[in-house]
C-alpha positions in Angstrom: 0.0 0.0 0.0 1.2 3.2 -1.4 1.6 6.1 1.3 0.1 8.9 -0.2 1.7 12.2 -0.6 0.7 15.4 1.8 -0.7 17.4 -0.5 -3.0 14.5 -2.0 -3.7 14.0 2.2 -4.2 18.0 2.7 -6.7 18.3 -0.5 -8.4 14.8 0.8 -9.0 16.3 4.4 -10.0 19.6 3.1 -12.9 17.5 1.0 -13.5 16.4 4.2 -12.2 13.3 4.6 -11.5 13.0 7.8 -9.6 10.0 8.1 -6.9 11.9 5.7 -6.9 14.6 8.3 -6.0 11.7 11.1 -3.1 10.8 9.1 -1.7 14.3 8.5 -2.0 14.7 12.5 -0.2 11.4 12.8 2.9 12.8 9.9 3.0 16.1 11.9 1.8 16.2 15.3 5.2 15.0 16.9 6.8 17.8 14.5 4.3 20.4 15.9 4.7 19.9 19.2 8.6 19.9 19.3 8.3 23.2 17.9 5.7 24.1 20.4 7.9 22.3 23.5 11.0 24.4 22.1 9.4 27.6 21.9 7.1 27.5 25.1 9.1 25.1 27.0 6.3 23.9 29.1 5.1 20.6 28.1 1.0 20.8 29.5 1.6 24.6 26.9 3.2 22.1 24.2 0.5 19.8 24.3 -2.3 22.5 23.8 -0.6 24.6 21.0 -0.5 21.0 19.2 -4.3 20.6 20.0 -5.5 24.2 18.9 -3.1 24.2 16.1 -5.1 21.0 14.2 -7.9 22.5 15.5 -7.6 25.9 13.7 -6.0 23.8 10.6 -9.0 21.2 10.2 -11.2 24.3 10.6 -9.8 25.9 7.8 -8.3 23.2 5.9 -10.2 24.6 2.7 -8.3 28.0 2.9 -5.1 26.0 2.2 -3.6 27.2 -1.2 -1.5 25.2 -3.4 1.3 27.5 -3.4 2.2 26.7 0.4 2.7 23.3 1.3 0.6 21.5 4.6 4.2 21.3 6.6 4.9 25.3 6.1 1.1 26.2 6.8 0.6 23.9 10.2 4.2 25.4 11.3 2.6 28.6 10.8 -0.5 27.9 13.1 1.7 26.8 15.5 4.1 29.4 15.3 1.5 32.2 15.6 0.2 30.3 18.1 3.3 29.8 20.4 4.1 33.9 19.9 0.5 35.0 21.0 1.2 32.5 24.3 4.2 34.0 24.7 2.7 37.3 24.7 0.1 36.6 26.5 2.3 35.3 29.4 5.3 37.6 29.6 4.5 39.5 32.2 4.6 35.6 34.1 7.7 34.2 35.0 8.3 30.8 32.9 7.1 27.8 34.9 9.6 24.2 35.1 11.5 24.0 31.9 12.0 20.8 30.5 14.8 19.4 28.2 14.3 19.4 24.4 15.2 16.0 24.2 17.4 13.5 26.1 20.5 11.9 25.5 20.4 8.3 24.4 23.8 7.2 23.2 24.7 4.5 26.7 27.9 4.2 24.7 29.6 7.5 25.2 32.1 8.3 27.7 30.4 10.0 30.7 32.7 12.9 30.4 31.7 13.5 26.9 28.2 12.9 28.1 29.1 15.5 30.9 30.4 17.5 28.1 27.5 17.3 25.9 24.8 17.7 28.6 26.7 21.0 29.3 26.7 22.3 25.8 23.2 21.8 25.5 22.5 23.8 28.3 24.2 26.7 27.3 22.8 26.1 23.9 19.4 26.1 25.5 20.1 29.4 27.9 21.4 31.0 25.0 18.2 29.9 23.2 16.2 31.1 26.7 17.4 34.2 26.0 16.2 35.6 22.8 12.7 37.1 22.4 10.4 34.5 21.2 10.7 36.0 17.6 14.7 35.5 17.2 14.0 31.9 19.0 11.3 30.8 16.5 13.6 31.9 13.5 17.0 30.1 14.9 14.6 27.2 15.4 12.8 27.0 12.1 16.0 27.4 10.6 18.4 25.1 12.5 16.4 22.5 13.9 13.2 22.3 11.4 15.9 22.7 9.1 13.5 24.5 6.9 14.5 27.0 4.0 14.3 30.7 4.0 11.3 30.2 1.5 9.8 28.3 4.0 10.5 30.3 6.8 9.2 33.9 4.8 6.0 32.0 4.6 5.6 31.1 8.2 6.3 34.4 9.5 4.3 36.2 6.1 7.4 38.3 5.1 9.8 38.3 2.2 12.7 35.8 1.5 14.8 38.7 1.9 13.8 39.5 5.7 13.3 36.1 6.4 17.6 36.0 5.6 18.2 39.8 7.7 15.8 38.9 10.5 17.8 35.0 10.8 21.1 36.9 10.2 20.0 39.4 13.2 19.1 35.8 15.9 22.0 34.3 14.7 24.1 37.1 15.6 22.3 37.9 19.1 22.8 33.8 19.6 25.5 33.7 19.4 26.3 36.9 21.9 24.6 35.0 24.3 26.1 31.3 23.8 29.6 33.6 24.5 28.0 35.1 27.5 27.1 31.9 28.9 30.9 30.1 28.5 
């Protein structure tokens, strides 16, 4: 059984097929919320972006245009999303963080586990440190891996700002990566 392709999934869902819909949850949820966890760093905040970002998306599935792809246009729900929190709650101080991710390699040295435990902290404090803007840009970038292209699309500005507003984070980034060493 052939998988079948997102956008053949995104125009299925939006005809209201709903069991398409379930299967573009299932290819993107985990992707949604890491973005969500990384940006909010509160898992129980994770967990409802995720919710209302498929909520908003299955309600307007049939405003999807061809020209974006499902992948760019969820991040963008979710990234919207995870900015209005953030604004929202500013004036709150941020409640337990919780690691991106944890380390699985048992083989490693425990110094270079030590080591690598370390770095991503100050990775992570460097991260802590931006406004959410600069954060969601150094993380579409760098850990969606996703192109400018992609990225002007998310954030509804051109290629061109998308590159000066990543080259601005990168540079404030890594200011604060050197502040923390």
């Amino acid at each position: 059984m052939a998988i079948p392709d997102t956008a053949r999934l995104a125009k299925a869902a939006a005809a209201g097929d709903a069991e398409a819909f379930d299967l573009l949850m299932k290819r993107y949820g985990d992707r949604v919320f890491r973005l969500a966890l990384r940006m909010l760093r509160n898992r129980e905040d994770a967990e409802d972006v995720q919710q209302e970002a498929f909520l908003r998306a299955y309600r307007k599935l049939h405003t999807l245009r061809g020209d974006s792809s499902f992948a760019t246009w969820i991040y963008a729900i979710t990234a919207r999303l995870c900015l209005s929190r953030k604004r929202r709650s500013a004036a709150q101080p941020e409640e337990v963080r919780e690691p991106p991710g944890e380390f699985s390699d048992t083989d490693c040295d425990p110094q270079e586990r030590l080591a690598a435990a370390d770095a991503a902290a100050r990775v992570q404090q460097a991260l802590d440190e931006l406004s959410p803007p600069d954060r969601l840009l150094i993380l579409l970038k760098y850990v969606e891996d996703l192109t400018h292209e992609e990225i002007a699309r998310i954030l509804r500005c051109s290629v061109q700002s998308s590159r000066s507003r990543l080259t601005r984070a990168k540079r404030l980034f890594r200011e604060q990566y050197q502040e923390e060493g």
